[in-house]
C-alpha positions as CSV (number, residue, x, y, z in Angstrom):
1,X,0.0,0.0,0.0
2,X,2.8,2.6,0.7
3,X,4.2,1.9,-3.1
4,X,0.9,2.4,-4.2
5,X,0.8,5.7,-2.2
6,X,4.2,7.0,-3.1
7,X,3.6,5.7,-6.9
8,X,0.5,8.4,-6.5
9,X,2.2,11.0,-4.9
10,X,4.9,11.0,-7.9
11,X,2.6,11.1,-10.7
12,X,0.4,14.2,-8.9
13,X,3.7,16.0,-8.2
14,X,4.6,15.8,-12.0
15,X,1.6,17.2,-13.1
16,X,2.1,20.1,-10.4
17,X,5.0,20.8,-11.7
18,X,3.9,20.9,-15.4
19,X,0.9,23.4,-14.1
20,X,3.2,25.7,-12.0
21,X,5.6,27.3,-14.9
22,X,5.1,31.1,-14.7
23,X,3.7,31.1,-11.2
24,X,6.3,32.6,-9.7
25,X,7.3,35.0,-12.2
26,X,7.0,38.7,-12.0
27,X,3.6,39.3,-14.2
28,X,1.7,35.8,-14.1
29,X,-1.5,35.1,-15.6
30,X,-3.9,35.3,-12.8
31,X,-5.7,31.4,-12.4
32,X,-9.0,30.4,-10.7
33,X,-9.4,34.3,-9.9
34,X,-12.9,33.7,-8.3
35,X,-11.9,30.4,-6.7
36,X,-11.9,31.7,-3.0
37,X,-15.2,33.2,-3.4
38,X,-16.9,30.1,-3.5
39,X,-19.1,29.5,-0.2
40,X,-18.5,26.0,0.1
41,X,-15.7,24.1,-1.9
42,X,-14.2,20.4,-1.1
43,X,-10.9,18.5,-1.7
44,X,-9.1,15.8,-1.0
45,X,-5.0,15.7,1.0
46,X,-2.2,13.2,1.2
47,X,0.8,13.9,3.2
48,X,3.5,12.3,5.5
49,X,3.5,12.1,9.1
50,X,5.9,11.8,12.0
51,X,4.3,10.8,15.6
52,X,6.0,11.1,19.0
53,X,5.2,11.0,22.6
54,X,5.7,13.6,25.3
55,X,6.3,11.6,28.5
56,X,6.3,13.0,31.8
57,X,8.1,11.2,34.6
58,X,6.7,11.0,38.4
59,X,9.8,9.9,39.8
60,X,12.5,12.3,38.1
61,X,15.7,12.0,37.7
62,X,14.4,8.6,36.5
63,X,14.8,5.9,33.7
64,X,13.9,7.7,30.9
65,X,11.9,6.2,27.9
66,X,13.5,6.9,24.2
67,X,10.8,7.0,21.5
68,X,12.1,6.4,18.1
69,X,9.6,7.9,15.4
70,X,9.1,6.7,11.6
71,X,7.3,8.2,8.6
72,X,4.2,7.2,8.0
73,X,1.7,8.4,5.7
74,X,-1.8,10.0,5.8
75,X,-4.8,11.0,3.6
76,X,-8.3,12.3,3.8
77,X,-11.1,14.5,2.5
78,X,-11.7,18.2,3.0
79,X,-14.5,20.5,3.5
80,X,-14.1,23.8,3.4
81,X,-16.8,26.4,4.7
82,X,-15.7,30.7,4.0
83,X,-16.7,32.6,6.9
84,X,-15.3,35.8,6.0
85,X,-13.2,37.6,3.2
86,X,-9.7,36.2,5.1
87,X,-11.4,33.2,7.1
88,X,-12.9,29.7,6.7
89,X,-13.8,27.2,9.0
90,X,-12.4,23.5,7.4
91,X,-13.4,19.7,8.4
92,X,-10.3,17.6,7.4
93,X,-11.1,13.8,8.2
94,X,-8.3,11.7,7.7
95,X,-7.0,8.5,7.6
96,X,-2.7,8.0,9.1
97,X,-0.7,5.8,9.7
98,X,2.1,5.8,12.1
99,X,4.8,3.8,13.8
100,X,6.5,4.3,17.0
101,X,8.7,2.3,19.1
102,X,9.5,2.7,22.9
103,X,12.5,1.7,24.1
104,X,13.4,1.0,28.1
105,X,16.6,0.5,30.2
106,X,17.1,-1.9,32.6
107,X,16.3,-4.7,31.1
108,X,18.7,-7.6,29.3
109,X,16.3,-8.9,26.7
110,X,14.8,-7.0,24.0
111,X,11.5,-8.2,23.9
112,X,11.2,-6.5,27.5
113,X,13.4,-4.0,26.1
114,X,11.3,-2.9,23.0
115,X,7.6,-2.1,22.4
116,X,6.9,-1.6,18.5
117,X,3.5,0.6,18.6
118,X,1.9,0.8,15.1
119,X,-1.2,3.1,15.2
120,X,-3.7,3.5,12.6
121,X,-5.5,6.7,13.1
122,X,-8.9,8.6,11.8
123,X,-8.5,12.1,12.8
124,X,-11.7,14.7,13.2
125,X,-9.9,18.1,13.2
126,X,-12.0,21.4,13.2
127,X,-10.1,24.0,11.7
128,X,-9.7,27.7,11.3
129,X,-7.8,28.9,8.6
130,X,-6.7,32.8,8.6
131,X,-5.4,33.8,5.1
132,X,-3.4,36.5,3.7
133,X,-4.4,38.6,1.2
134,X,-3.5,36.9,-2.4
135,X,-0.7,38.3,-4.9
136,X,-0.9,37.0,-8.5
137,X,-1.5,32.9,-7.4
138,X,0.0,32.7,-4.4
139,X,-1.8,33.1,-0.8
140,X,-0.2,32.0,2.5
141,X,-1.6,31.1,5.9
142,X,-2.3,29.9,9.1
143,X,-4.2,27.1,9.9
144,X,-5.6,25.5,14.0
145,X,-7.9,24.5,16.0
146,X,-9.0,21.1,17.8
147,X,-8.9,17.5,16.9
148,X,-10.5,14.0,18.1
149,X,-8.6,11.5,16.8
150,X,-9.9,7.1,17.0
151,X,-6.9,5.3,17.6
152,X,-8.1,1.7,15.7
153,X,-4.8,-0.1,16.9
154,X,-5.3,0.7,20.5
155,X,-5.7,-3.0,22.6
156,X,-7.5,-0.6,25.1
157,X,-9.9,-3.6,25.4
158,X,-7.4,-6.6,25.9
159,X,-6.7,-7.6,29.5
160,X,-3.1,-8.4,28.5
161,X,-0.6,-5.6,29.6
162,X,3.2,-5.7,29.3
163,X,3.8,-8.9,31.2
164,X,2.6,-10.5,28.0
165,X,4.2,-7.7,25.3
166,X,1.4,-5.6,24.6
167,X,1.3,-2.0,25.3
168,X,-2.4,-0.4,25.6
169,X,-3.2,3.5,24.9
170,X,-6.7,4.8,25.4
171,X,-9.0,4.6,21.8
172,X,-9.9,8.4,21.8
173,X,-7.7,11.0,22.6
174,X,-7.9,15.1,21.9
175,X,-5.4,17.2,20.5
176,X,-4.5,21.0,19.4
177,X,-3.3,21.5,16.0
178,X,-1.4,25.0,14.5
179,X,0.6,25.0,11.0
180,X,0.8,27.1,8.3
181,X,0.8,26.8,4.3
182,X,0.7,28.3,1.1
183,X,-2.3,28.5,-1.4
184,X,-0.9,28.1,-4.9
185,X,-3.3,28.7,-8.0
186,X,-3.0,26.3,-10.6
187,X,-4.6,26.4,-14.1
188,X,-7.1,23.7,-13.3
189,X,-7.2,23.1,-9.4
190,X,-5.8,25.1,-6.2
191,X,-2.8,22.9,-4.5
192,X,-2.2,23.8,-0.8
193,X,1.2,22.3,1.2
194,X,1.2,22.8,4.7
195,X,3.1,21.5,7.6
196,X,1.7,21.4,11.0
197,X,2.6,20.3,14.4
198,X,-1.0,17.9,16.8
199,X,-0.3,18.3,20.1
200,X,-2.2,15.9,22.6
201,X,-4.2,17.4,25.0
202,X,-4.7,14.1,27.3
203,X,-3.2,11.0,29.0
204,X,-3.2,8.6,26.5
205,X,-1.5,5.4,28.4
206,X,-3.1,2.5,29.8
207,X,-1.0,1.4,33.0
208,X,-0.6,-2.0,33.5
209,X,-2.4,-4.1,36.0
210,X,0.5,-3.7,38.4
211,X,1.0,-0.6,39.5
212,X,5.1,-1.6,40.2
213,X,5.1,-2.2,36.3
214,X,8.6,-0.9,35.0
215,X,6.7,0.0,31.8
216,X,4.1,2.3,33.3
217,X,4.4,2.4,36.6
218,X,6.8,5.9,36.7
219,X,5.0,7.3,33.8
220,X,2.7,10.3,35.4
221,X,1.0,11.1,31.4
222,X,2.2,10.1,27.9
223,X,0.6,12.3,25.3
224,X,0.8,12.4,21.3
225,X,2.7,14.6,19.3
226,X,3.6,14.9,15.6
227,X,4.2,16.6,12.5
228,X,2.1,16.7,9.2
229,X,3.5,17.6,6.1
230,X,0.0,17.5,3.5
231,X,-0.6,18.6,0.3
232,X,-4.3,19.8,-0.5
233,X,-6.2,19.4,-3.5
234,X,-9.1,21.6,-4.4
């Protein structure tokens, strides 16, 4: 599936770039002049990812936990509702996929050592956007506001912990989201790259059934963190 995704990602980016000659030069032709005008308008996003996790300790100076982060990949619809001349509200479901590992000291074998988290997420982020004013077919701006987000890969329901290698985070967990982008005009569609840092508002950890637990037992909250890097299609 991630060939698939990257094999789609190439073939958009070459027609981007086959649309964008002229953009930036001094006296463009002005494309999609009335595009922003538009009430309502919908699109579709695919982008990278790059989850972490804040941890904060109860006992400190303590063992501390290093969390090793991978790309993953994400994608997803969006609606898009103007409120004024320089703001719209946006609903940007999503689909992502991430992979995290934890690893511990203090231990001699690596499958005590190591917990491999793979999360498979659908994201429900409400979103203002606050935009400049446009030159030729460009427009930058800012982009937050909240987010629930379903966690599918959770094990919040198993009764196994740890002791028997599996790690449990809670299925829903809130978050704050701010980034910024650039709108950028094309002759047939608008194309919108943005990068922006989710920032978990809760305690997303399970703890194991034993309070002593050297996995959980020092950690006092573990929230989500991350960077998106998507590109926009309207």
């Amino acid at each position: 599936m991630k060939k698939l995704f990257y094999s789609l990602f190439l073939l958009i980016c070459l027609q981007i770039n086959a649309q964008t000659k002229g953009i930036f030069s001094s006296d463009p032709i002005v494309n999609l002049e009335n595009f922003d005008k538009q009430r309502v308008y919908f699109g579709y996003f695919l982008g990278f990812n790059s989850y972490d996790f804040k941890i904060d300790y109860i006992n400190t100076p303590g063992a501390d936990i290093i969390v090793n982060a991978t790309s993953g990949f994400n994608v997803g619809i969006v609606g898009d509702l103007r409120l004024f001349e320089y703001v719209n509200l946006r609903f940007e479901p999503g689909l992502y996929y991430a992979q995290r590992s934890l690893n511990y000291t203090g231990f001699t074998r690596k499958i005590d050592s190591e917990r491999e988290i793979r999360s498979t997420y659908i994201d429900f982020p409400l979103l203002l956007k606050f935009s400049s004013k446009r030159t030729g077919n460009i427009r930058p701006f800012l982009v937050g506001g909240v987010s629930s987000t379903l966690n599918l890969a959770s094990n919040a329901k198993s009764t196994d912990d740890n002791y028997q290698q599996r790690f449990r985070l809670r299925t829903w967990t809130q978050n704050y989201q701010l980034g910024f982008g650039i709108d950028l005009f094309l002759e047939y569609f608008k194309f919108s790259p943005s990068i922006r840092g989710v920032f978990g508002l809760n305690d997303e950890l399970i703890r194991d059934n034993n309070p002593d637990s050297p996995w959980t037992g020092n950690i006092e909250s573990m929230k989500t963190r991350g960077i998106f890097v998507n590109f926009t299609f309207h």
